[in-house]
Structures are given as C-alpha cells and as structure tokens.
N, C-alpha and C positions, 0 to 999 in steps of 0.2 A: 453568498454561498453559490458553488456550482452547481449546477445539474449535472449526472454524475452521465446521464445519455450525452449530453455537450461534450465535457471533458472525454470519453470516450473517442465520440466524433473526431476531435481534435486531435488525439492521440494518434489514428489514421494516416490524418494527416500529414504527419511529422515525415519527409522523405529520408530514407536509409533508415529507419525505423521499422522493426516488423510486430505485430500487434499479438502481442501473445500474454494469454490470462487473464488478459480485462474484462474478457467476452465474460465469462462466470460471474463478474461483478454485475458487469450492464447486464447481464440477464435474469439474475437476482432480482437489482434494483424495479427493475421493470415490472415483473413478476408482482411484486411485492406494492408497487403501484395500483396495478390495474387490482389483481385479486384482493389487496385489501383496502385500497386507498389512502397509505400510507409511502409519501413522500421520502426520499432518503436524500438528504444535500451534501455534497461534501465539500468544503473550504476550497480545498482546491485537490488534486490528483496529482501531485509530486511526482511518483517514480516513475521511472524509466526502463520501458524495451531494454535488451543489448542492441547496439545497431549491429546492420544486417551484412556478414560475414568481417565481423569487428575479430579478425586477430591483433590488434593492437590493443588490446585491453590491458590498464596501466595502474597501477596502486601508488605511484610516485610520490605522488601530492601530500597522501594519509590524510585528505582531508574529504570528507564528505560532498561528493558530488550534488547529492540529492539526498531525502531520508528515505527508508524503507519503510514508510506507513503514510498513511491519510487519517483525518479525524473529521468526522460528520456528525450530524444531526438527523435521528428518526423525529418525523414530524407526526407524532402521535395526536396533537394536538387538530391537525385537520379532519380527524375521525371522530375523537375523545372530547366530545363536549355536552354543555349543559342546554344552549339554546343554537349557537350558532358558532359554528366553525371558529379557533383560537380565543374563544371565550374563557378556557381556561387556564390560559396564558403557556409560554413558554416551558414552564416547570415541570410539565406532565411530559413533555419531549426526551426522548432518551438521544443517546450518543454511539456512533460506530466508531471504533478502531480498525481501519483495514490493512493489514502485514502482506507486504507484497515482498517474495523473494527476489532479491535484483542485485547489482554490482554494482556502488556506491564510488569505491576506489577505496573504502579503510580497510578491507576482507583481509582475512588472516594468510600468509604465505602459501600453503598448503590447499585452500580456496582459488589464494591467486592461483596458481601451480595449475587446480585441473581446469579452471574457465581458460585460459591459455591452449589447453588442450581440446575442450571442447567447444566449441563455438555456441552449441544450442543452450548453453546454461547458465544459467539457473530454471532456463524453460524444456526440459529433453521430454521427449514424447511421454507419457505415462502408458503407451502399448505394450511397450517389453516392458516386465516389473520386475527384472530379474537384473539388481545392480551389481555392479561391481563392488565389493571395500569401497574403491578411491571415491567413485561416484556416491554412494551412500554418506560416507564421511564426508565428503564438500558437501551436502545439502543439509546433515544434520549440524557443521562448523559453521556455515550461512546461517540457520536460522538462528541456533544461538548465538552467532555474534549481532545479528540485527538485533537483537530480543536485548543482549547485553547492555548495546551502545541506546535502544530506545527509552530503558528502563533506570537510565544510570541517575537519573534524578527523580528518581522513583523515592521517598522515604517508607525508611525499613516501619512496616504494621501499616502501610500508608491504606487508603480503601479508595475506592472508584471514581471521588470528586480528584486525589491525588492521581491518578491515572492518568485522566482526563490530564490533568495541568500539564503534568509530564511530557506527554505525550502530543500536547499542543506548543509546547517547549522546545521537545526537540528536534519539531518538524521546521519551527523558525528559526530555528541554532543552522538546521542544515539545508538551506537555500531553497525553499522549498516558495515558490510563486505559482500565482493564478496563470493559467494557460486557457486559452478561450479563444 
C-alpha cells in the first residue's frame, strides 16, 4: 500500500501536471493520522490532474485512461486493540472509496464539449458559485458517468463487501498502477 503523503508528493512531481484537489485528501489523511492515530493507505492514487493548459483533451480512444477512484485501507487496527498494536488482526480495519472528478477520455460528448471549452475543468475555482446551465450540467454528467462506469459491476442488492470488489475491479480493468 501507498502512503497517501508519498503518492501526493509524487503527484507534484509529475511535470505539466498541475496539482489540484489532492491537497483536501493529503490534508484529511494527515489530520486523521496525528489527531487520531489512524493510518489511511491507499493501493495506489490513480487519477489524474488535467495537464497544464491541455486544449488538446481527446475522447478518441473511448477507452479509459485511468479510473476515477482509489480504494484504501483505514488502519483501525493500529489504535483498536487488546494488548498490542494489530493484535486484532486485519478484520477490524475498515476501507475508503476516494471519487475524484477527472477526464479519463470515456466522458460523455456534451462533457467532452465543455472541458474543450474550459481548461480549468473538472477543477474551476469554487469562489464564484454562481454556474452556468453548461457548467453545472458537465459536472453533474461527470460525476454520474464516473459513478455509472465504477458501479457497473456492482450486483443489484449487492452490500459493501460487493462495493469493495467492484470497485477494486474497476480500478484494474482501468490501468490504474503504483506511482512512487
């Protein structure tokens, strides 16, 4: 598992890449470290920035660049014990799903349409909150179609162990590797 401050870091790094919305993650995760002492891992950190003044952004392919989620591990287990640290195994450890709005390359025409037009998006400032139709519709058409294409092997009544699968499924269905 990554450390989610690593992945982060590395993200930085990435040249023509500009680092937007992770900050909320890594500062969470952090947060959530010191104040409680509960660990957050996550396999790896998948998505992707837009790069930085990318008017070429391209749907061509239809195939998924990357997925638009991560799947971790809360490490309850380094708090929650009997005598000493992971004493009571793995099983008390809960799991994060992290949804990150991003441009894949499957996005629906009308998606495609405004990222085209806008450069900052799926990341536009949240200062002015005063959207447009277009803009409001591509980020409400974003997240359901992430939601759509993560959930598509989701079984119908399925409950949270089925989530988990799904969702660790479709993160290796769609190229999704360790960056470090």
């Amino acid at each position: 598992m990554a450390d989610v401050a690593g992945a982060l870091r590395s993200e930085g790094a990435l040249p023509g890449w500009r680092v937007v919305g992770f900050e909320d993650l890594g500062n969470a995760v952090a947060k959530i470290r010191v104040d409680l002492g509960v660990p957050i891992e996550l396999d790896a950190l998948p998505m992707h920035p837009r790069k930085r003044n990318d008017a070429t952004y391209d749907v061509s392919t239809g195939k998924a660049a990357f997925p638009y989620c991560a799947v971790g591990r809360i490490r309850y287990s380094c708090v929650d014990y009997r005598e000493k640290p992971g004493d009571l195994g793995p099983e008390i450890d809960g799991w994060i799903l992290y949804v990150k709005p991003s441009l894949n390359g499957t996005e629906p025409v009308d998606v495609f349409n405004y990222a085209k037009k806008s450069p900052d998006f799926p990341h536009e400032s949240t200062a002015q909150q005063l959207y447009s139709e277009s803009q409001f519709e591509s980020y409400r058409a974003l997240g359901s179609h992430a939601l759509r294409d993560l959930s598509a092997g989701f079984p119908q009544g399925g409950g949270l162990e089925d989530l988990h699968t799904s969702a660790t499924e479709y993160i290796r269905a769609n190229g999704a590797s360790k960056r470090g």
